[in-house]
Every structure is written in C-alpha cells, then in structure tokens.
ZAMARGU-4260 file (C-alpha; in steps of 0.2 Angstrom, whole numbers, plus 5000, padded with zeros to 4 digits):
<rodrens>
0) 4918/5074/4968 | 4904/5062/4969 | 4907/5046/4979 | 4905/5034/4959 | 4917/5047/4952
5) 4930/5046/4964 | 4929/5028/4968 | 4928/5025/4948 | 4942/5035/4947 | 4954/5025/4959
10) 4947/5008/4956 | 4958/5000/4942 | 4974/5005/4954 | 4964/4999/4969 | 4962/4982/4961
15) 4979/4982/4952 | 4988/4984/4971 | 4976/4969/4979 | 4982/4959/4964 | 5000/4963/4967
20) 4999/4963/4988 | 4982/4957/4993 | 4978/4974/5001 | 4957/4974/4999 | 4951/4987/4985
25) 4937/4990/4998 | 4950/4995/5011 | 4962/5008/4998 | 4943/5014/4993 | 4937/5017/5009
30) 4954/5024/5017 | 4955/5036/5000 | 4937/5043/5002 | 4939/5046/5022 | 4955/5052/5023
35) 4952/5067/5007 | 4933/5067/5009 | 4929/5059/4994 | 4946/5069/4984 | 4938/5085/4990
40) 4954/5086/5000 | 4971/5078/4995 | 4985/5090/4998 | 5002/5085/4989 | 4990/5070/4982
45) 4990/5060/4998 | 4976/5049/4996 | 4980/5042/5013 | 4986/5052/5026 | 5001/5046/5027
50) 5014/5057/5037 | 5031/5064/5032 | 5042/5056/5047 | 5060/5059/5046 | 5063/5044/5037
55) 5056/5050/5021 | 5065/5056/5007 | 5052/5063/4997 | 5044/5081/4997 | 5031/5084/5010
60) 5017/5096/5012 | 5012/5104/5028 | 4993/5103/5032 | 4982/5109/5047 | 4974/5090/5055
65) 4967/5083/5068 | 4974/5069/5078 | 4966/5061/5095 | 4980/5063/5109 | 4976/5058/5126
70) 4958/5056/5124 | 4955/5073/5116 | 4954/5080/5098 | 4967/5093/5094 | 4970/5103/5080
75) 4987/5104/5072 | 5000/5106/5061 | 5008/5091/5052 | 5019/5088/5037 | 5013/5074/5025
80) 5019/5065/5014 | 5018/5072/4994 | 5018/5063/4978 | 5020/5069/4960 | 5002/5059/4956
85) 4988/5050/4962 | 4995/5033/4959 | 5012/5037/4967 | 4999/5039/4981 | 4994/5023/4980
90) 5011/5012/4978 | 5016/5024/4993 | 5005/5017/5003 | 5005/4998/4999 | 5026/5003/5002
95) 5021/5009/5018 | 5012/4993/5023 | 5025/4981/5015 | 5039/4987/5025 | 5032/4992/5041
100) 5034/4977/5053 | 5018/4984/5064 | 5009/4979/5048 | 5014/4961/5044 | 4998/4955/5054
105) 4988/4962/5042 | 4993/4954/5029 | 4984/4938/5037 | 4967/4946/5036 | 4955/4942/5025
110) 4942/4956/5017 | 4942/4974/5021 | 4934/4973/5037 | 4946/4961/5046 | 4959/4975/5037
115) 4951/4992/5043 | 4953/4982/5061 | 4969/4976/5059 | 4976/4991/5051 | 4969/5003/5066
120) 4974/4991/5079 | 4991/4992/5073 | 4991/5010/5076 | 4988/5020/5057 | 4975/5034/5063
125) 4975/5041/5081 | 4955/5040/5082 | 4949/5027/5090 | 4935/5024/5080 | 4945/5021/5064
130) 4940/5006/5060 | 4922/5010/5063 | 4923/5024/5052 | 4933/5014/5038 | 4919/4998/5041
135) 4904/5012/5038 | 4910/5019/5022 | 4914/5002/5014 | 4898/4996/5019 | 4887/5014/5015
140) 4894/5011/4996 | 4894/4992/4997 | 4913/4991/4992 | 4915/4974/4996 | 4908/4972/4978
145) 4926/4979/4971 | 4936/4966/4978 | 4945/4952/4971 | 4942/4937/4978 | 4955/4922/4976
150) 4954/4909/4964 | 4947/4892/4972 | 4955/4877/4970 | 4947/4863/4962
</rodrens>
C-alpha cells in the first residue's frame, strides 16, 4: 500500500488514541508502517508487533521474525498477538502501554521523538537502533504534522 494511503488509512484512530492517552499520532504512524511495512505485512492485524506472552488471553498468530539477541540477528519463530480488526490493533497497543509499568516514563515525553526513545529504551524492540529507525520514518513522511498539540493556556 502507498505510504498516504496507509497512513490516511490509520490516521483518524491514530489521532483519536493521542486524544484519549496522549500517545503521539506520529509515533502509532511510524510504529504501524515499520513494524508491517507500510500494511504490506500484518498478520492476525497486528499493526505493532506486539507478542503473544502467556499472559494473553486472546488469539495469536505464529509468524517467522527477526529479533537481535546478543548482538546478532536471528531468525525465528514467534507467536503474536491477533485481533479481529485493525483498530482492536490499535486500542491493543495503547492497553499495552497503559498497563505496563516499564512504560509509565513514557508518558512524560513530549512529541514522537522523545517517545520512539523512550519507548525503545524501555525495552519494546530488540534492535537497538529502534528508535533511530522509528525517528527516520516520522521524519521521511514529516509526521510530526499529524499530531495534536495541546491547548495553550491563556
């Protein structure tokens, strides 16, 4: 799918989740179009990456990957986490965030950038150049533009 489709595509349920959790449309953007490839590829409609750990109840899709484990790339096989649709997807994740105390710190950040740091220093990917990655595709697609910025007090 083209980069304006896909992010037209998820941008009104990007922006509704930063209005409801302050998590930066620019970050649920970028994390979408690097972890499927721009949708090319989303198994069970897992926008996100996000694993199937034995604390999840819901249905889970097995998928070949690739994590970075002691310094070195390595292929294989993980189960992930499924969802009915796309948006279950992305209330799955903003879930994933509220209730995971490694993630509390990110929700002092402010802007997508200081997220995509926050969010891979508190362990989300296995690549350690995560952020980075996160950083160039908000950037290459300028989607800082798509968040929401608070309201000023006068």
């Amino acid at each position: 799918m083209p980069p304006s489709a896909f992010i037209a595509m998820l941008l009104p349920a990007a922006q509704a989740l930063q209005r409801a959790h302050g998590i930066p449309t620019s970050l649920t953007l970028a994390q979408a179009a690097l972890e499927t490839g721009w949708g090319e590829h989303a198994p069970g409609n897992n926008l996100f990456g996000i694993k199937a750990d034995a604390a999840w109840k819901g249905k889970a899709v097995d998928v070949t990957t690739h994590e970075v484990l002691g310094g070195k790339r390595v292929k294989m096989v993980c189960k992930f986490r499924s969802y009915p649709t796309l948006a279950d997807s992305i209330a799955d994740r903003a879930d994933f965030f509220l209730k995971n105390p490694r993630y509390k710190d990110c929700f002092k950040q402010r802007g997508g950038e200081a997220w995509a740091h926050a969010v891979a220093e508190a362990g989300y990917a296995t690549d350690p150049s995560y952020a980075k990655s996160l950083i160039a595709v908000m950037r290459g697609r300028n989607m800082a533009q798509y968040d929401i910025l608070p309201a000023v007090k006068p």
